[in-house]
C-alpha angles and dihedrals in degrees: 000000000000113000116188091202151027122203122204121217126214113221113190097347083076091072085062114128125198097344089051092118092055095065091038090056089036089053085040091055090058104042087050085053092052094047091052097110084051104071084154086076136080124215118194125178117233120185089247105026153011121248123195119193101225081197080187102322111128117264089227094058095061091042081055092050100038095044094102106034097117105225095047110104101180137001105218119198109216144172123215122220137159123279098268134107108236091053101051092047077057096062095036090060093034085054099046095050092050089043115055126350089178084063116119097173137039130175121188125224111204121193114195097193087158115074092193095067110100098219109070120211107272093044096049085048081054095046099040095044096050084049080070108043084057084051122045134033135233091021124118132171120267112169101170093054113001122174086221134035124190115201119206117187113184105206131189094272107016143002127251131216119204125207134145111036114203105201103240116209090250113203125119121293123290114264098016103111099044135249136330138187113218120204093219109193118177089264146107109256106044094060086055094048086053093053092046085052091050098046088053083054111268134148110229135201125178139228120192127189114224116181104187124216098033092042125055142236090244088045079067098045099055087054080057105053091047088055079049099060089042085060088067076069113040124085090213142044106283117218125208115207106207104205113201098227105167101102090051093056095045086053093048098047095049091044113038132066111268091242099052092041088099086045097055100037092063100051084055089057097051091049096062086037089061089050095048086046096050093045088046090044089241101159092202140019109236115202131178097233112141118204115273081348086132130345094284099050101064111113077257094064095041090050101056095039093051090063095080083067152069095182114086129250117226118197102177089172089048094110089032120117111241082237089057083045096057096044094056095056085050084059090043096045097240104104101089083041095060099041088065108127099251124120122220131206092273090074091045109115091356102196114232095239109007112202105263087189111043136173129244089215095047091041082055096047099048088049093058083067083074136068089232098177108053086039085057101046091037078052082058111034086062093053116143113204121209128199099210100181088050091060089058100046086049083052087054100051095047085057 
């Protein structure tokens, strides 16, 4: 079936008070992006929703291209008639014989937004629906838990008819609570805290820790295609800051006590984070621990680790199951990304039995075995940036 329109729906960014119109043209500006490659079809603003004109492009294309623009919470098929009854019984029907032809029961919702018109709601649910029964078989009303629901809106100049519903990733707009910087490690859990940033509205850019020889190449490719499936999200080009850690790992590991070396190694990670970040104008670090999930991630560890820094440190996945986790990265299409079999710097030199517990004061005398600063700026000094969005768009060009 042929629909003339597609009407995107705001979830929570319809609670919005006064700034309301900021995230609205924010979430414009990016539907318009998406559509680019579309110039057939027409996008208008409405205060509480987006309307794009198909003007013949498949309905399925636009859902394609809109499924990961963060703000959007459903994507609603329509066409579009007079304000007359026999037409609209037209559509209806015309709707509920393209949709679902499993479907056994069917309700109508009629909206009668126009006064004017002379059918109020219930009665144009009753008429409609009885046009039909006449008209089809096997169909009866259901109107508690129907297999298929036709919308009718009646507007000021014309009535629309709403059939096929794509699920947008809801969230708020890309880019319209600031910028992060994500600690991507090659598991599981921090692709999908950078997803759940990004879907509040956040911008994100990454920072990965590669520690040659004792971590592969591969080890780093695989970094790189995750930051590569978190590009299908972001607004913007997202940029991937490769850290050479291993001489601070080797001096870590031949300084400090062997239950504090996790410990340790992580406030020195935070440390070169909150440089990168300041230099990048990232306002938080953002990282995938989940509470209790290992040794370094109990309210005693985090403790002691966030004390390196003044930026916050943001865990969104910190009171998630590891099962809710992983189903999350299927949906994000991580997850057989981050099982490879390739180990990153956070397994080097794995202490037998890391302090779950440890001590700010013995976390700050250990480290006094170290020379922290200059690991930290030579850290720096050797960071590899990575336009992540550039390498797509140079994929895209070879093919």
């Amino acid at each position: 079936m042929q629909y003339d329109s597609m009407i995107l729906t705001f979830g929570e960014m319809a609670l919005k008070g006064k700034n309301r119109n900021s995230f609205t043209d924010l979430l414009y500006k990016h539907v318009k992006k998406q559509l680019a490659p579309f110039p057939d079809v027409d996008i208008k603003k409405h205060f509480d929703h987006i309307e794009v004109a198909l003007n013949g492009r498949p309905a399925e294309d636009v859902a394609e291209r809109l499924r990961h623009v963060f703000g959007i919470h459903s994507m609603r098929c329509a066409i579009s008639v007079e304000n007359d009854l026999e037409k609209i019984q037209e559509a209806a029907l015309k709707v509920v014989r393209a949709e679902n032809a499993e479907a056994r029961t069917f309700k109508i919702s009629a909206k009668r937004n126009n006064k004017q018109f002379p059918i109020n709601s219930m009665e144009l649910n009753h008429k409609v629906g009885s046009f039909i029964l006449r008209n089809t078989e096997h169909l009866k009303v259901d109107v508690h838990h129907p297999d298929l629901e036709i919308k009718i809106e009646v507007r000021n100049t014309k009535t629309r008819i709403y059939g096929k519903t794509f699920a947008g990733e809801g969230g708020m707009p890309a880019g319209s609570a600031g910028k992060v910087l994500l600690l991507l490690s090659g598991g599981i859990d921090s692709p999908v805290a950078a997803y759940q940033m990004m879907r509040r509205g956040a911008t994100v850019e990454a920072i990965h820790f590669h520690s040659p020889p004792y971590t592969s190449d591969r080890a780093r490719q695989k970094v790189v295609d995750l930051a590569e499936k978190l590009q299908e999200y972001a607004a913007v080009d997202l940029k991937l800051h490769i850290v050479p850690f291993t001489e601070a790992q080797i001096a870590i590991r031949d300084n400090v006590p062997e239950n504090y070396r996790m410990t340790i190694m992580r406030r020195v990670m935070l440390r070169i984070a909150e440089k990168v970040a300041e230099k990048r104008g990232a306002l938080a670090l953002v990282t995938g621990e989940s509470l209790g999930q290992v040794a370094s991630q109990t309210l005693e560890s985090m403790n002691t680790i966030n004390e390196v820094t003044n930026l916050p440190v943001l865990r969104p996945l910190v009171a998630m199951d590891k099962l809710d986790i992983i189903q999350i990265a299927k949906k994000i299409d991580t997850y057989e990304i981050s099982i490879r079999p390739y180990e990153d710097c956070c397994t080097l030199f794995l202490p037998r039995q890391p302090k779950t517990k440890p001590d700010r004061a013995h976390a700050n005398r250990f480290e006094a075995y170290l020379s922290v600063s200059e690991l930290v700026d030579q850290a720096i000094g050797g960071i590899e940036t990575v336009d992540v969005g550039r390498i797509q768009d140079d994929l895209s060009s070879l093919l």
